[in-house]
Each structure stands twice: as structure tokens, then as C-alpha cells.
C-alpha positions, 0 to 999 in steps of 0.5 A: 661158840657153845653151839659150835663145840656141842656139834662137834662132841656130838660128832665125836665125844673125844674130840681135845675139847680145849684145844678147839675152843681155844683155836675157835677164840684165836680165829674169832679173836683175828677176824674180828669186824669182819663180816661175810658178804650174808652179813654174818660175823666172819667166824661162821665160814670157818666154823662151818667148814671145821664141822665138814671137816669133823663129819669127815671124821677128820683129826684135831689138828685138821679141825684147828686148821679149818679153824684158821685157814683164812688167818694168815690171808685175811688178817695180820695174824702170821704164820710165825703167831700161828706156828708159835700157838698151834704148832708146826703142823697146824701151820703147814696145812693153813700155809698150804691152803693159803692163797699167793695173795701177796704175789702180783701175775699177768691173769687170773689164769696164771694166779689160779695156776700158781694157787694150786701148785703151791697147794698140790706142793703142800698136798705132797707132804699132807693130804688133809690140804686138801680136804680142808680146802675141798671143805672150804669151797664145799662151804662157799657153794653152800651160801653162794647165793650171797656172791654176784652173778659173775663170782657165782659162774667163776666158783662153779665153773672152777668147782667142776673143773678142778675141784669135785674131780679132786675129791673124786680123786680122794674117793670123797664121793659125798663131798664130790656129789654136793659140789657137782650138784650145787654148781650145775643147780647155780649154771643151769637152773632152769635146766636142773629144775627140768632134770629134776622133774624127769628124774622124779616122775621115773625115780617113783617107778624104779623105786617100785622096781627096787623095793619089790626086788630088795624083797625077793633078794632078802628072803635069797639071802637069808639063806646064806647065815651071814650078817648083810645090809641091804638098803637102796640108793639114788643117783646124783643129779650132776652123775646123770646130767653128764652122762646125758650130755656127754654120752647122748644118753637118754634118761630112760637109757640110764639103769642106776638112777635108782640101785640096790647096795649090799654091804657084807662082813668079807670079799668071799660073801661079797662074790657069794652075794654076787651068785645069788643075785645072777641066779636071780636075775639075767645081768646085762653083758658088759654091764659088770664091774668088778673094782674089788679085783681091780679098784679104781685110782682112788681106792674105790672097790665094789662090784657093780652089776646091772640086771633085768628085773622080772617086770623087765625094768633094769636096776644096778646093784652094788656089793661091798664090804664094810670096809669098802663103803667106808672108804667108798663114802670118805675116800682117803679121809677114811685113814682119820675117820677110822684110826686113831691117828695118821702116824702108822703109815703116812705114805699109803695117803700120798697116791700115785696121781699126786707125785706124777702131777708134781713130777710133771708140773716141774716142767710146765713154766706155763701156767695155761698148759699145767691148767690144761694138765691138770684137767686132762690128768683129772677127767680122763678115763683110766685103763688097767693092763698088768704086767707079766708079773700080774701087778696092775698098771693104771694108765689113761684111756688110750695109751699105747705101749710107751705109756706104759713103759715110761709108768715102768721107768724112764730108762725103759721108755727111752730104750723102748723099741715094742712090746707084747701084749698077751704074747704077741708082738704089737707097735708102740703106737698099739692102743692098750685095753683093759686086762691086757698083760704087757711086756716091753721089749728094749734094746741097748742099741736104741737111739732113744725117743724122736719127736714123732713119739709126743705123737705117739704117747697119751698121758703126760708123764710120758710125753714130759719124759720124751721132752726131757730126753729131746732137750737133752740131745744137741742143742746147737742141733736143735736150736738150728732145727727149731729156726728151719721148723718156724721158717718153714712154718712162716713159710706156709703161712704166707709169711717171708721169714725175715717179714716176721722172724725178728730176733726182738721178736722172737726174744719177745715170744720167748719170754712170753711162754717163759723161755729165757732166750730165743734159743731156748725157744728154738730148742722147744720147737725143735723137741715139741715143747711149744707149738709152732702155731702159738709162736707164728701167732705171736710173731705175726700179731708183733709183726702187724702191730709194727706195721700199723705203729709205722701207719701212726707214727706217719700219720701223726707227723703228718697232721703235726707238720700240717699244724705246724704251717698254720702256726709259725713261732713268730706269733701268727695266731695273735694280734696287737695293736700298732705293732705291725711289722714287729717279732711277736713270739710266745713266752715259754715261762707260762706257753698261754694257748687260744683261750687264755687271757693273755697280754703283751710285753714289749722287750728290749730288742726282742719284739712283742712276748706273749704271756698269759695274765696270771703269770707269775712272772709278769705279776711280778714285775716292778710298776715301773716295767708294767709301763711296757704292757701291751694289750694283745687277742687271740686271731679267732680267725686261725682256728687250726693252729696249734701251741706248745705247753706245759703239764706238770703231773705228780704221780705214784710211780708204777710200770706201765705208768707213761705208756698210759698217760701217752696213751690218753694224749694218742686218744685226744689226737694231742702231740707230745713235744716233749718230756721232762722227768726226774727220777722217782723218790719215794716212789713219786714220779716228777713229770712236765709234759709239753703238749701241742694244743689248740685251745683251753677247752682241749687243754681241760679235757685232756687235764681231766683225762689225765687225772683219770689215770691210774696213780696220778695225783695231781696234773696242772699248768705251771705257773712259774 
């Protein structure tokens, strides 16, 4: 703990000392025994994710709950104790980190889901939820050679999709760099190794390039009497890994492997910079960015521009203030690590992506589709276009008009009918470009969004907002043009409707996708909010399932009635000595099968009965009665009869329990005759089957199946 705290005051000296020691005993004190999969004491994950979160430059109340983010989850210490010992805050960040661990879902993909909604929920009223739990993964990828193959391709996979693009979002560009680096070293190393190889072999000659040109840049910039920095940069591995896979770069096409930055006191030095270095050198057209006067989604400002060098070599060269590479390097964690507190302005940390994610995410009840949301809201590359009054729009890559007026207003998007774009008139399916000034024409006499403009629109605030207007229209109307779309459909797919259209069916699929009735899925249908092809998929899978369930079922009757031939319930399949001509039946108390010892009894009036030896109730008879045994065999010639007996199965009741235990007889080729079960107490499922067997052999490989299932405690013959 010593080393711990001395880290932290190294970071920053007036860190609330006391208050940390005691959160790091709490957090030591609750995960006590507990060891991390490297054999370290488990303390050391949350240590080490509370000094990410200091070097971010986070507050205190962040730091002790780094300290404790995996408490709640992980130990019996409550959110009620954490409350109590830490405050209302520190509880709010931990619980938002915190995953659903107590909730059971369908799949992984729907637990994923419902984790980070809760997170994005607690996100909407504390940013630092986040960045402790970037800071979390940050630290598992640290020491993920510990995990097994399959964990390591899970987290790496998840980091890249959902939560480097988060810290980009963030603007944590440090953070965001490490994550993508580590997870494409542990998916691709051997492809890494070679990326890093190049990288090197053309890293050494633009470094010549760069450190010649920072010699030439500084004598220029001396000249100007204000205060610069110039120092050079490298870029990430991951960076130039995608632009090379997905771009169909070339790494010599790459021009910022190595570039030059420039960090000034003020915006006007920045674009005083900005002159000298093109009096210097020819920029590259297109090649410049300027995010100062129009910064990216998460705060980032800079100007970036790319020149030609005087040996012909390009290198890029990024100017900013200081300002600006604060944030650029700690994004939104920038608000603690450089201001005493949060309480000026809580609001300037909540961005705007965020509350659009949760707006939408409210009416996506598919786990997979706000997944797929997400990713597509995280990934895509923004457009800029400003309204007549000058203010900036940021919009996806590719929006049109209607994107833009639903960003506007709801009200705006509804009773929009076209727009301008710099003064002319343009369709709402016009793709909008960066700069452009956009002003939306409307008309009160609009009938409102139709279903063709999901088609239109490109981002999802949009197209959640068109759906909403749909579903609001008529619904006797659409639930009618919902069932005439999926007939159709059915239709073209060479299905007749009433072949694959069943109202269990159809309930069926609704409540798959979350819907509560089949109308409310042909509503959906009818406004665009679930595709056709995923319900006829569904449906025809249902359908066919039904078909084959009919080709069993017959079978099944068939080979039990060819059983049934071969094994009368008179007894055929036994022999007994001098009893010709006499009712030879099987007992039902013990129901002995081929393999069995057995014996017969002779009763008053009823014939021969079967019983196997050890059973009870013939072990129990008077000395007297046990006159009238009678020795039988099994006839080793009728190898293909069947008998009914009784199973008896003790089992911890859950759903889907029968289904599994019929599932293990339907494997084993074994009828079920029947079933007797009593209602669970305390939740133990009382259960006799009665099974059509051939011998004992078949008997104990069912038995041992049976123990094999899931719950089940016990599984035996009755004696009785």
C-alpha cells in the first residue's frame, strides 16, 4: 500500500491522502483470498486501474472508485456499505460500472448489450463511468497474457469495437491508442511483428526527414518573438494498420508516420505558425485540416497539414495551442486534470452523441440491433454543414437533408418537404458535404414521414424518429399492411401464407424480437422497425421444424407399435416351467425387464405374475405364501420385445428441465409411456418415468444419461 500511495503523491501531491489509504484498506479488507488469474493478490487490478485514472489526472472521488469498482460485483460488500463509507457519489460511479451480474439473458450478446446500456444510463449523469471503466479494460489488456486464447480474442475484439472507439469519443487519444495497439498485438501478431518491421525500416528515414525539417522550421520561427514548442511525433501501430486494410493504403502512401507538432500560447500564433510553414514548404491539396475552426465531435482542435519536404519526402505537421493538446491528450478527462473540481459546469462533460445514444437506445428492445447501433454511431465518419445562422451541424457521413432537420427538431423533420443547400433548392435524399450551409424548407400542410424515408435518412436519431411518427399513425391500418407485406413476402419466397403464417407462430416471432403481440409485430412490419426477412426466417424455420416434429412423431408410433407386436402384455418373452396354457403377465410394482432376475407367482385366479427377485413386495411376503414361487426365464429368443418400467428422478427444478430429460430418452431411441410428476417443493422436481426398454443393459446407459442432465440429483428404479 505504501508504494501505492507514494505513486499517487508523485502524481499529484495534494491528492486527500487519508481518504485513499482508507478506500485502498476497504477494497484490500473485501477482496481478501481472492487472487488474480497471474497469482497476484486481487488488490493489485484496482490499484493499478486507480493510477490510470490519477494519470489522467482524475478527482478523488474517481480514484476511490477505482479503488472499488469491482466490490459490489465481486464481494458481499454492498452498494448500501459502499454508500454508507464512501458517499452517494463514489456509489454512483461503482454501480454504473458494475455489471448486471445478477440478471440471467438469452446470450452473451444480449448481457453485453444490457451492461453497457446501464453504463451509457449511468454515463448520462457522470461521465467519469466511463473513464474508470475505460481504465478497467485498459488495465486487463495490460496483463491479458494471464487469459485463455478464447477470453483474449473476446476482450480484444470487444476493446476495438466498442471501447477504444469510446475513448476516441472522449477525445483520450492516449488511452484509445494503447487499447488498439495491445488488442491488434494479441489478434495479429504475427502480423503486428511484420507492420512493425516496415514501420521501423521507413520510421528511421522520415525521421532524418523531420528532424532536418524541425531545424529549418525553428530558425523561421524564431523570427516571430512568441513562446512555441516543437517536438515530433510517432503514429500508432493500430492507426496505420487500418488505414492500410481499409483504405488499400500502401505504407509508403501513409504521410504521418512520423509528423512535427507545434504547441503555441494562442489561436492567431496558431495560423501565424500555419503561414510560415507554407512559405516553407508546398502543402499537399486536400491534405489540410483545420479542426480549430471546426473541431471534431469530441473536442479535438488542431491544424493538420501535410507538405512536401525539400528531399521530396511528405511529413504532416500539426499546430495547437496548449490548451488544445491538453485536451487533445486527456479529451474530456481534461475538465479534472486541469480545474479544481467538476462543479462549474457539469453540463459541458455530457456530449452530444451520448444523450442521442440514449434517446435512441430507448426504442431499440433488441439487444442486437442497439449493438449494431452503437457500433455504427461509434465508427462512422462525421460531416460538418452549418445552419443559415452559421452554427455547426455534425451529422454522419452521408446524410441527407432529413438527417439534418431531425438534428434540428423532431417537429422540423416531420413536416419537412426539401431544402437549400448554399441557396438552391435540393431533394431530401441530396447527400450533404462538408461546409455546406443548409436551410430546411417545410410546409404545414405535410402529410408527415412515409416508410420510404428509413430509406432516405442515415443516421439513427432520424430514422428512430420516422419510426416513431409511423407507429403512431393508424394501427388497425398498419397491422393490416404489416399481415399484406409478410404474405406477399411469404409469397415470393415460395411459401403459401397459411403454409407458414400461423398465429402461434407468429406470436412466437414477436416475442423473440421483444414485441408483445403479433399485432404489434405487424405494426413493426408495416413502418420498417423489423425486417421482413428476419421474420420469414423465422417463421419458415418454425415451419419446418413442425414438419420434421410430424416425420418423428410418426416414426416414433411406428417402431412402438412394431415393438408392441413382438411383446403382448400376456407375458410372451418369459417362460415357466409346466405352466402352458396359463395368463403370464408382469408385475407393475417392480416392471423387471430382460436382464433382471426374476421369479414367478402363482396368483389366486389371476395366472402367473412376473417380479424381479429383490422385490420388495415379494421379499416380503409370510414363508407361507413363498410356497407358491415359481421359477421363470427370460425367452433369449424375442430379442426384440420391449417392456414398460419405472424411473424415478429427483431433481433441482429449473425450466427446460423435462425437455432435456426427454431429449436424452428421444437420443437413446426410448418411448416414454408415461409420466407422473408432483409439484416442486422447495424447488425439488419429484419425477416417475415410465420407459419402454429392451433390456438392463439399455436400462443402465439410460440411467447414467439421465444422471448426466443438468440438476438431477438422483435417478434409480423403485423398488416398492
Amino acid at each position: 500500500m505504501e508504494k501505492f500511495l507514494s505513486e499517487l503523491l508523485k502524481i499529484n501531491p495534494n491528492y486527500d491522502i487519508e481518504l485513499l489509504e482508507r478506500a485502498y484498506r476497504k477494497a484490500d479488507e473485501v477482496h481478501e483470498g481472492q487472487l488474480r488469474k497471474s497469482g497476484e493478490p486481487y488488490i493489485s487490478h484496482p490499484a493499478s486501474v486507480t493510477l490510470i485514472l490519477a494519470d489522467l489526472g482524475m478527482d478523488e472521488c474517481t480514484l476511490v472508485a477505482g479503488l472499488l469498482h469491482d466490490t459490489v460485483e465481486d464481494t458481499p460488500y454492498t452498494l448500501e456499505d459502499l454508500k454508507s463509507d464512501f458517499g452517494e457519489d463514489v456509489a454512483l460511479l461503482v454501480d454504473g460500472v458494475t455489471k448486471l451480474a445478477s440478471l440471467v439473458y438469452e446470450s452473451k450478446e444480449d448481457r453485453q448489450a444490457e451492461t453497457l446500456r446501464k453504463m451509457f444510463l449511468a454515463m448520462s449523469k457522470d461521465i467519469r463511468v466511463l473513464i474508470i471503466k475505460l481504465a478497467d479494460r485498459l488495465h486487463n489488456l495490460r496483463t491479458i497474457n494471464y487469459m485463455s486464447e478464447k477470453q483474449i480474442t473476446e476482450k480484444c475484439k470487444e476493446t476495438l469495437e466498442i471501447y477504444a472507439p469510446l475513448a476516441s469519443r472522449l477525445g483520450i487519444y492516449a488511452m484509445k491508442f494503447e487499447l488498439e495497439d495491445i488488442a491488434l498485438r494479441a489478434l495479429d501478431p504475427e502480423g503486428y511483428a511484420d507492420l512493425q518491421s516496415q514501420v521501423q525500416v521507413r520510421k528511421d528515414r522520415r525521421e532524418e526527414t523531420i528532424q532536418s525539417a524541425m531545424e529549418i522550421l525553428r530558425a523561421n520561427l524564431d523570427s516571430l518573438k512568441f513562446p512555441y514548442k516543437l517536438t515530433s511525433r510517432t503514429k500508432h501501430f493500430y492507426s496505420i494498420y487500418r488505414k492500410m486494410k481499409y483504405q488499400n493504403r500502401q505504407l509508403d502512401e501513409i504521410f504521418d508516420l512520423v509528423a512535427m507538432r507545434v504547441i503555441v500560447d494562442t489561436v492567431k500564433d496558431c495560423y501565424a505558425v500555419l503561414g510560415v510553414v507554407h512559405t516553407l514548404w508546398k502543402p499537399i491539396p486536400g491534405r489540410f485540416k483545420d479542426y480549430i475552426a471546426m473541431p471534431k465531435p469530441n473536442r479535438y482542435q488542431s491544424l493538420h497539414t501535410t507538405v512536401i519536404g525539400d528531399n521530396g519526402e511528405p511529413f504532416e505537421i500539426q499546430i495547437r495551442t496548449e490548451e488544445m493538446h491538453k485536451m487533445a491528450e486527456f479529451g474530456i478527462a481534461a475538465h479534472w486534470k486541469y480545474k479544481e473540481g467538476i462543479s462549474e459546469d457539469k453540463e459541458e462533460v455530457k456530449l452530444a452523441w451520448l444523450r442521442q445514444t440514449l434517446e435512441i437506445q430507448k426504442d431499440l428492445q433488441d439487444p442486437k440491433e442497439f449493438m449494431e447501433n452503437l457500433k455504427v454511431d461509434l465508427f462512422s465518419s462525421q460531416a460538418f454543414v452549418f445552419t443559415p445562422k452559421g452554427d455547426v451541424i455534425e451529422l454522419p457521413a452521408g446524410s441527407t437533408p432529413l438527417d439534418f432537420a431531425y438534428k434540428i427538431h423532431t417537429s422540423i423533420g416531420n413536416k419537412c418537404i426539401g431544402a437549400k443547400v448554399n441557396g438552391k433548392m435540393v431533394p431530401i435524399d441530396y447527400v450533404l458535404k462538408n461546409g455546406e450551409i443548409v436551410d430546411i424548407v417545410t410546409s404545414a400542410n405535410s402529410k408527415g414521414p412515409s416508410i420510404d424515408w428509413l430509406k432516405i435518412a442515415k443516421s439513427n436519431t432520424a430514422k428512430t424518429k420516422i419510426r416513431q411518427f409511423l407507429k403512431r399513425g393508424n394501427k388497425a391500418e398498419n397491422i393490416e399492411k404489416g399481415k399484406v407485406m409478410l404474405e406477399k413476402y411469404a409469397r415470393r419466397k415460395g411459401y403459401e401464407p397459411q403454409q407458414v403464417i400461423r398465429a402461434q407462430w407468429v406470436n412466437k416471432a414477436a416475442k423473440s424480437l421483444n414485441l408483445p403481440t403479433a399485432d404489434d409485430l405487424y405494426t413493426s412490419i408495416s413502418y420498417g422497425g423489423v425486417i421482413l426477412s428476419k421474420v420469414m426466417t423465422m417463421l419458415v424455420d418454425m415451419y419446418h421444424e413442425d414438419k420434421q416434429e410430424e416425420i418423428r412423431k410418426k416414426e416414433k408410433e411406428s417402431q412402438l407399435a412394431a415393438k408392441r407386436r413382438t411383446s403382448r402384455p400376456d407375458g410372451t418373452g418369459v417362460t415357466v416351467a409346466g405352466m402352458d396354457g396359463l395368463l403370464i403377465r408382469f408385475s407393475k410394482c417392480c416392471n423387471p425387464v430382460p436382464g433382471d432376475e426374476i421369479i414367478g407367482f402363482i396368483t389366486k385366479g389371476r395366472g402367473v405374475s412376473i417380479h424381479r427377485k429383490d422385490c420388495a413386495n415379494m421379499q416380503d411376503l409370510p414363508e407361507e405364501e413363498k410356497k407358491r414361487f415359481i421359477e421363470a426365464q427370460w425367452d433369449t429368443q424375442n430379442k426384440n420385445a420391449s417392456y414398460d418400467a419405472d424411473i424415478h428422478i429427483i431433481a433441482e427444478d429449473r425450466r427446460g428441465l423435462f425437455a432435456d430429460i426427454s431429449r436424452v430418452c428421444d437420443e437413446m431411441d426410448v418411448y416414454i409411456a408415461g409420466v407422473n410428476a408432483k409439484r416442486p417443493k422447495d424447488n425439488v422436481a419429484d419425477i416417475i418415468l415410465t420407459v419402454s426398454i429392451s433390456n438392463t443393459d439399455q436400462m443402465e446407459k439410460l440411467l447414467q444419461k439421465i444422471r448426466s442432465v443438468d440438476c438431477v440429483a438422483d435417478v434409480y428404479r423403485p423398488i416398492t
